[in-house]
N, C-alpha and C positions, 0 to 999 in steps of 0.2 A: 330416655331424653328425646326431645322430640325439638326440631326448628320451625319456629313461627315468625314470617315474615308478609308483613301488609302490603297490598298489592293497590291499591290508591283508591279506594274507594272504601265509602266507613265501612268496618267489618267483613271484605272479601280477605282472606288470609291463605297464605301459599301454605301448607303442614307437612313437614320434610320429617316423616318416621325414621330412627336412628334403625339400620340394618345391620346384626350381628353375624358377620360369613366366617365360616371355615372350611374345612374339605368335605362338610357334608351338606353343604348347600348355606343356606341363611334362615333365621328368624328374627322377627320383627312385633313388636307390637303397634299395631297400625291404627288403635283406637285405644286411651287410657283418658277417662273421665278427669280424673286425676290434675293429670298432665294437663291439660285443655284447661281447665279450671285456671290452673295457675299460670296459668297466659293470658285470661280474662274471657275463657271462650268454655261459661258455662252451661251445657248443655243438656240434653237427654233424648238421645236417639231410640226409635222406639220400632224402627223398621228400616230392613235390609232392603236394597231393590240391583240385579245382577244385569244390564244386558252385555249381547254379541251382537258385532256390528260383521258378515263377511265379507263385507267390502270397503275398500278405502275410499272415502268421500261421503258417508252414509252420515246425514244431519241430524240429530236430536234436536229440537228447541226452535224454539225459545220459548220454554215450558213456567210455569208457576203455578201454587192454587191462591186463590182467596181465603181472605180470615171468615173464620175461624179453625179454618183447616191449611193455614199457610205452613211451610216447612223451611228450615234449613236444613242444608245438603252440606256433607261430608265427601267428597266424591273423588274416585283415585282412580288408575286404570292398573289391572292387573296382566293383564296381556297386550301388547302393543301402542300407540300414542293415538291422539285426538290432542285437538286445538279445542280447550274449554273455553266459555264465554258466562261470564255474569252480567247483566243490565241490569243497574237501578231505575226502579219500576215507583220510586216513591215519588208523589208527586209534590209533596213540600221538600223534598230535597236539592241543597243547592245543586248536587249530580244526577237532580234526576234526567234521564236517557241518556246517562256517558254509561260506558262498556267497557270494561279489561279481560285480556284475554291471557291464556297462559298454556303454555304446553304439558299436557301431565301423559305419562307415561311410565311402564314398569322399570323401565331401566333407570331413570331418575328417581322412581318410587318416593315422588310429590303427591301429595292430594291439594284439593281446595274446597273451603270454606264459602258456603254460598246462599248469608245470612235470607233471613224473610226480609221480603219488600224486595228480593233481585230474583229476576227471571233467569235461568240459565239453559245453556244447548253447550253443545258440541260438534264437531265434524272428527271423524273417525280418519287419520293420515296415513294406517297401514292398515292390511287384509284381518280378519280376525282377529279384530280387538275387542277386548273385554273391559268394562265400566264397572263396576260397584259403587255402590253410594249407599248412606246412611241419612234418612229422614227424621226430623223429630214431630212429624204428624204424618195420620193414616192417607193413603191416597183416598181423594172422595171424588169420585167423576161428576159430582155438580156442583164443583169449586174448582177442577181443573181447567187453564186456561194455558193460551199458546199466542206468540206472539211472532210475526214475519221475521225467517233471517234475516232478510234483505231487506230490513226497512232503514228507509234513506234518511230518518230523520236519528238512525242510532247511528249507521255509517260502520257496522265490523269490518276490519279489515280479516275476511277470514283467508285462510291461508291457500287456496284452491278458486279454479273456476265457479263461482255461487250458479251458474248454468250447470254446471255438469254433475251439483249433487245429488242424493239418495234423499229424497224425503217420501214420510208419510203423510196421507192423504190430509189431516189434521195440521200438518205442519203448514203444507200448501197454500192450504185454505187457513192460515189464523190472518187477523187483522193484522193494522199497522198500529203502534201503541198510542197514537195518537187518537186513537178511532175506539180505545175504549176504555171503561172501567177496568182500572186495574187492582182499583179494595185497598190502595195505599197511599 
């Protein structure tokens, strides 16, 4: 069994995997097509993607690609927490540029749902956290696209200093969502 609960924006879903412990630890199943299905969340992930973040404050995002190679994300943390973010990136949406953000981490062992048409990042809140996600399209680098954390017209409230984070040079340097084709 698995907990599906909507987090305010169409189609971002919090996915709380039922965890079975005893004295030799726990299993889980953390993905059941299945399952998903009969929550209304039918899928087909076609690629795994693992990173490590070792330090706390280290920014992912605000990542997406373009159609034909758009993807939803499945995204959980298996070692340590992050403050996830999804933006609606659609521009006929009545939410396009609002944002929900959500805490996922191992010890809640929550994931989130992070349909096509939302951009997502994260910020890493403890040393050595590890991320997993499941894609339902291949990564293409001339469809990938990035979008400012700190754009003042999405407003994240992210959970740390936005001066004192970890980004890549990509991240930096992406525009303000206002300032470009977003394919949606």
């Amino acid at each position: 069994m698995i907990e599906v609960r909507a987090l305010g924006l169409d189609g971002v879903l919090e996915i709380i995997p039922v965890r079975h412990e005893d004295i030799r630890g726990f299993f889980s199943e953390t993905y059941n097509a299945r399952m998903l299905g009969d929550h209304g969340v039918p899928l087909s992930f076609i690629q795994d993607n693992h990173s490590k973040s070792k330090d706390a404050g280290v920014l992912r995002g605000l990542h997406f690609q373009l159609p034909p190679f758009a993807q939803d994300k499945l995204v959980r943390v298996v070692r340590g927490k992050v403050f996830d973010v999804a933006v609606d990136i659609r521009r006929s949406s009545p939410t396009f540029g609002r944002w929900v953000g959500l805490e996922l981490s191992a010890e809640k062992w929550n994931q989130i749902l992070v349909p096509v048409g939302f951009a997502h990042g994260f910020v890493t809140l403890e040393p050595d956290t590890e991320v997993i996600y499941k894609v339902t399209a291949p990564y293409s680098p001339s469809h990938d696209r990035a979008i400012r954390f700190d754009d003042p017209s999405i407003g994240i409230a992210w959970p740390m200093d936005p001066h004192a984070v970890i980004l890549s040079k990509k991240d930096l340097m992406a525009p303000f969502l206002n300032d470009m084709d977003t394919g949606f």
